[in-house]
N, C-alpha and C positions, 0 to 999 in steps of 0.2 A: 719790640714785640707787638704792642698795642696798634704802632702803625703796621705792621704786618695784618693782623686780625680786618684791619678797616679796610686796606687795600681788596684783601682776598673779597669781604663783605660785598665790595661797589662791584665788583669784576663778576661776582655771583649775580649782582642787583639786576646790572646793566645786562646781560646773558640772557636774564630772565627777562625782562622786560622786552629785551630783540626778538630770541628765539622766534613768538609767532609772527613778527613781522616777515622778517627772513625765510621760515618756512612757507610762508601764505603765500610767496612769488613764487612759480616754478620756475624754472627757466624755459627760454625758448619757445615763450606762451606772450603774444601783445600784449599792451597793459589794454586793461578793461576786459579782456575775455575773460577773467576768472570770474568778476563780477557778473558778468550774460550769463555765466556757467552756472553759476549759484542761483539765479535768477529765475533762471530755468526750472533747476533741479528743484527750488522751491516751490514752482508753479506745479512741478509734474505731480509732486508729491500732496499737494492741495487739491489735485485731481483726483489721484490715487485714494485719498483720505473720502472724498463726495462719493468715489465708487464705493466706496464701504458702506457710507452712511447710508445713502441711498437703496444698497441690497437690504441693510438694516431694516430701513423705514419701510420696504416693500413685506420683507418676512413678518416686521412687526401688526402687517395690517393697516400703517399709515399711507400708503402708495396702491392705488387702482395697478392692474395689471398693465393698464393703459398708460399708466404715468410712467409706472417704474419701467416700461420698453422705452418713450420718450427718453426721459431722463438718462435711463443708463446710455442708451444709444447715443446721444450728444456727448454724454460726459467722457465716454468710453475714446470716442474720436477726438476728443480733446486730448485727452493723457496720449494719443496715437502721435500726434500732431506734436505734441511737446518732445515725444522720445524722438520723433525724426526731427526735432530741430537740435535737443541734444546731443545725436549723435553726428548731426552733418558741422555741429560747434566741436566736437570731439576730433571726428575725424579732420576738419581745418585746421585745428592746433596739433597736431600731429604733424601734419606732412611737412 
């Protein structure tokens, strides 16, 4: 019975420990595009994250009218920039 309990244990362990390898591949996706994907999606959302701050810093007074058109206007075409390279990575792993 004790070897029963230990066997089930390791098959639980091992399950565990795989699962997110195993899930983290899709299939039918090159290797290293998940990694670009992520890459991305990190860059876009660090973008995403400055246009916030930036509206922030402008409402708060910290940003000339001047700066914050500057500033949003670059940052804005950046996060643009990222979503058309996301989706042209998207739309490649698909077809």
């Amino acid at each position: 019975m004790a070897y029963l309990i230990i066997a089930v244990v390791s098959v639980l362990l091992v399950a565990l420990v795989a699962w997110p390898v195993l899930r983290a591949a899709p299939e039918g996706s090159p290797p290293g595009q998940g990694d670009d994907m992520r890459a991305v999606e990190d860059e876009l959302q660090r973008s995403l994250d400055a246009i916030r701050e930036i509206e922030m810093d402008h409402r708060a007074g910290n940003l000339s009218d001047e700066d914050f058109a500057e500033l949003d206007r670059d940052e804005r075409a950046r996060a643009v920039e990222l979503m058309n390279r996301r989706d042209s990575m998207s739309a490649g792993g698909a077809a």
